[in-house]
Steps between C-alpha positions, in 0.01 A plus 500: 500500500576903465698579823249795511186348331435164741312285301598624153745359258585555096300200329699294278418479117544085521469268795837308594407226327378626161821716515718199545292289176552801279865522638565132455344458151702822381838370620381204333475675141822677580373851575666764726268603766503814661233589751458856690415393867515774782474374853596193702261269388476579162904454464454189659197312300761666195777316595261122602418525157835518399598278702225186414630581107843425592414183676203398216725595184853467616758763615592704216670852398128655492593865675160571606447824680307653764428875466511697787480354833469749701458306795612129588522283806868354611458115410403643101829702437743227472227317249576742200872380497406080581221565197722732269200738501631874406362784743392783283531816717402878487741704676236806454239313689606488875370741745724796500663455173480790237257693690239191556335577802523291822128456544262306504736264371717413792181495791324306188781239527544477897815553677609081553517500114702816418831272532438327216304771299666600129797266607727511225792459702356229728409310201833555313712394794310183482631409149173657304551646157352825569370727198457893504170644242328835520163341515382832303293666469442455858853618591730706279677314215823640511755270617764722676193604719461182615845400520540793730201384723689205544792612566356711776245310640474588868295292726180666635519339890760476694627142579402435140777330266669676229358392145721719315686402169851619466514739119643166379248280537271736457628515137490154440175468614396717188733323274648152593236367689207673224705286260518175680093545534464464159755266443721685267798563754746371229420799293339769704578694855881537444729705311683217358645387139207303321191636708268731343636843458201675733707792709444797684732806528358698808616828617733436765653218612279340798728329647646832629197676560360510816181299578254827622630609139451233269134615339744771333666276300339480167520289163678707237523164191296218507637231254253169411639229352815716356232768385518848648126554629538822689721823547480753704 
């Protein structure tokens, strides 16, 4: 239930068990799944259906994905590594970040589950393969914002852990990890002989810039597949 709303809960689009048929008979056909799931429970009936594919079809390279989690219970985080499910996070969506405000969301999800609320670094500690996206239009689309927001991600409690991505990560969860979701890490996400020749050229270089001043830095050429797409 809503920590502030007793009695009141979001209502899931497919019982557990539906969920886990569809999930199952779409592993079976070899589709990538990716399902946007929100709270606890939702994360978890995600990751059961996951789960009763793998065991039904076979372990396999599938790289299914759960978008957004924005909260999960302990004995679910290690799951996304033992399942090689990718975490799909928004670094714009926590409470705090780029100017979201703190309520109702953080009395809507009750202090005994802020822990392990928007937990990319909980989750990435425990061997997931976490993912950065805008999610716009809901949030700005512009990477560097978000890249900054995670970057400076501050918890909002005292006592609360630090779920803060260092710039590099941060990086590579727009690029490396973006790559691996699709499964075209052997020719996207790097700058690297052979890959696809998608750069680019900012402003400034962020690795010296300092994190309150990253949202400065701004794309000057934008190359696509060796093609210059944008100048400024």
């Amino acid at each position: 239930d809503y920590a502030d709303r007793p009695g009141w809960r979001g209502e899931p689009l497919f019982s557990p068990q539906h969920f886990a048929e569809v999930a199952v008979e779409a592993d079976r056909r070899g589709l990538q799944i990716a399902v946007h799931s929100i709270g606890d429970g939702a994360v978890r009936a995600v990751l059961d259906g996951y789960q009763a594919a793998a065991k039904k079809n076979g372990r396999r390279d599938s790289r299914h994905r759960v978008e957004h989690i924005e909260v999960i219970t302990a004995p679910d985080v290690p799951r996304f590594a033992e399942l090689g499910v990718l975490a799909s996070m928004q670094p714009a969506h926590p409470p705090g970040a780029m100017n979201f405000p703190l309520e109702p969301t953080i009395s809507r999800i009750g202090r005994d589950k802020w822990p392990l609320s928007y937990a990319w670094r909980t989750l990435k500690n425990a061997g997931a393969r976490v993912v950065f996206a805008s999610d716009w239009p809901v949030s700005p689309v512009d990477p560097i914002l978000s890249i900054q927001a995670a970057v400076m991600r501050k918890p909002w409690a005292e006592g609360m852990p630090d779920q803060s991505f260092s710039l590099r990560e941060a990086i590579q969860g727009y690029t490396v990890e973006g790559a691996y979701a699709e499964f075209m890490e052997d020719r996207k996400g790097r700058l690297k002989t052979g890959y696809l020749a998608d750069i680019v050229v900012l402003s400034a270089d962020i690795e010296a810039t300092a994190p309150e001043a990253l949202h400065t830095v701004r794309p000057v050429t934008t190359i696509c597949g060796g093609r210059v797409t944008y100048q400024a």
